[in-house]
C-alpha positions as CSV (number, residue, x, y, z in Angstrom):
1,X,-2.7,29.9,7.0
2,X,-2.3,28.3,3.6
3,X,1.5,28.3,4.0
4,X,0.6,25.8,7.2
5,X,-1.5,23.7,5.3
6,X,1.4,23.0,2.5
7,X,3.8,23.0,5.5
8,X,1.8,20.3,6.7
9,X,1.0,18.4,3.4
10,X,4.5,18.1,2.8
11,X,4.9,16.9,6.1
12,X,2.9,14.0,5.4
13,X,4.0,13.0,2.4
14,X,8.0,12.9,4.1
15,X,6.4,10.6,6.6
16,X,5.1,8.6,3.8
17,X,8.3,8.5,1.7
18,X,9.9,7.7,5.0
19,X,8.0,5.1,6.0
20,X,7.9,3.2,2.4
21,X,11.8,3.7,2.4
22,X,11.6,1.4,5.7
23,X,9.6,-1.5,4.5
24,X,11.3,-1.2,1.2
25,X,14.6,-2.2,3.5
26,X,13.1,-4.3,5.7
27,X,12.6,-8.0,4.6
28,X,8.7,-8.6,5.2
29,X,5.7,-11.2,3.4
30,X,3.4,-9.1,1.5
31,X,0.4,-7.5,3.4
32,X,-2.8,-6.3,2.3
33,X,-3.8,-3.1,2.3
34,X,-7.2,-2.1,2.0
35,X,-9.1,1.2,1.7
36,X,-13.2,1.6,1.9
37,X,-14.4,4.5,0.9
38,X,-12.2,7.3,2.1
39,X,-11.1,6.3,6.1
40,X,-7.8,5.4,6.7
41,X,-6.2,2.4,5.1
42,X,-5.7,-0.9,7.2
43,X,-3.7,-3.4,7.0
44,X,-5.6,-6.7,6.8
45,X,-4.3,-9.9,9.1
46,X,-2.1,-12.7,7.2
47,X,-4.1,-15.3,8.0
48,X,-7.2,-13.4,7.6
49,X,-9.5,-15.6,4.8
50,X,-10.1,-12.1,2.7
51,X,-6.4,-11.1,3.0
52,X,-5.7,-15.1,1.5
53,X,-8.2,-14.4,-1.2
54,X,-7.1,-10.8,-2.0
55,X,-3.1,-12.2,-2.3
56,X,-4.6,-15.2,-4.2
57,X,-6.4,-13.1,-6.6
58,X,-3.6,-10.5,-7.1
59,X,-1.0,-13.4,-7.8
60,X,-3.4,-14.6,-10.2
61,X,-3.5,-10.9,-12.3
62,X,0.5,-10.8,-11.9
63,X,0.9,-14.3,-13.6
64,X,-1.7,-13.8,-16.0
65,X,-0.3,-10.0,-17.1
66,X,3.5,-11.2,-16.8
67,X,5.1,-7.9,-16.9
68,X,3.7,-6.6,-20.0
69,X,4.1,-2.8,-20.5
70,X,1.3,-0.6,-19.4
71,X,-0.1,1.2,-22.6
């Protein structure tokens, strides 16, 4: 049984390589993706008003940072 669980762990993770090596080709705006508590991550709508502010905010830490090292 526990050789069916990795099999399947490592099943998921390829799916989520896979699926970042898609967007990473594919020319797209940025998206926001939120996660509360611990359900599935969703992807919020582009013109939604918290998905403005979330962008917005995180735009603001990017130019504020610059692309200092983490320490």
């Amino acid at each position: 049984m526990k050789q069916r669980r990795a099999i399947g762990r490592i099943g998921g993770y390829a799916e989520e390589v896979a699926a970042a090596m898609r967007r990473r080709s594919e020319k797209r705006k940025p998206r926001v993706r939120v996660r509360v508590g611990h359900a599935e991550p969703r992807v919020l709508p582009e013109d939604s008003s918290e998905g403005v502010r979330l962008q917005a905010l995180c735009q603001s830490i990017v130019d504020a940072e610059g692309a200092r090292p983490i320490e």
